[in-house]
C-alpha positions as CSV (number, residue, x, y, z in Angstrom):
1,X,-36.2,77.4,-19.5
2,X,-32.7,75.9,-19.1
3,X,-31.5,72.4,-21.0
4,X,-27.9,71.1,-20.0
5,X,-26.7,68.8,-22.2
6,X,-24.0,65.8,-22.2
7,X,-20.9,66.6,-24.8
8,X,-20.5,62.7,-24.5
9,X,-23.3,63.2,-28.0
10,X,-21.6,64.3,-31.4
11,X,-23.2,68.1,-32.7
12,X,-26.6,66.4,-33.3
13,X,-28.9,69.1,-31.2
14,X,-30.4,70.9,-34.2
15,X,-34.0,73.2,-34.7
16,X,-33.2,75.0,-31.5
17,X,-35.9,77.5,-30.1
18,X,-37.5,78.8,-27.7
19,X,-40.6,81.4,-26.5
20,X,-41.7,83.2,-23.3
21,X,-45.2,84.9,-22.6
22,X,-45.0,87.5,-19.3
23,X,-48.8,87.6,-18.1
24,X,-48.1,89.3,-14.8
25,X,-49.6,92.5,-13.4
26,X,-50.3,94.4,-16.5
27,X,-48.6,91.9,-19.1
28,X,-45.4,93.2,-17.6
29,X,-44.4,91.7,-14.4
30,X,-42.3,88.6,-14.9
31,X,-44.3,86.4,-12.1
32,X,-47.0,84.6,-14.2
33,X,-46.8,83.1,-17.6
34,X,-45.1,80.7,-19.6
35,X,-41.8,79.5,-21.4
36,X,-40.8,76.6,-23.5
37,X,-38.0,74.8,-25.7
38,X,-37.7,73.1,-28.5
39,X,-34.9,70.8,-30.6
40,X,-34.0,68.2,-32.4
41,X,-31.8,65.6,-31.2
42,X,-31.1,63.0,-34.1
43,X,-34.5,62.5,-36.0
44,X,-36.9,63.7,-32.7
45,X,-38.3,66.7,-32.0
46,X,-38.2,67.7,-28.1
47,X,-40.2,70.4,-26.5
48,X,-40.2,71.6,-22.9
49,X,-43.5,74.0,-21.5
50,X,-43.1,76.0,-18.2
51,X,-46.0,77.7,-17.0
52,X,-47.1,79.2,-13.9
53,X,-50.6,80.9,-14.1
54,X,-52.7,82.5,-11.6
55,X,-54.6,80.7,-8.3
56,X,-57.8,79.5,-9.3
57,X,-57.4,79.8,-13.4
58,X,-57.3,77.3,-15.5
């Protein structure tokens, strides 16, 4: 998960994290799962969620 942000905004991007869950073949191929983001910018909290699972689940 990638976030590009403007410098035009003072230092104000706090709380940064973020989290990735391989489910591929085995748990260890890279194709399937899921990855997110999270921050603050001023007083919100932000949070991005990638996720790609497999045909037919869900």
């Amino acid at each position: 998960c990638l976030v590009f942000v403007r410098q035009t905004h003072p230092p104000t991007y706090t709380l940064i994290s973020r989290s990735s869950v391989p489910t591929g073949f085995i748990g260890f191929a890279v194709n399937k799962g899921g990855d997110g983001i999270r921050f603050r910018f001023y007083e919100t909290d932000i949070r991005f969620i990638n996720s790609h699972s497999a045909s037919g689940d869900g």
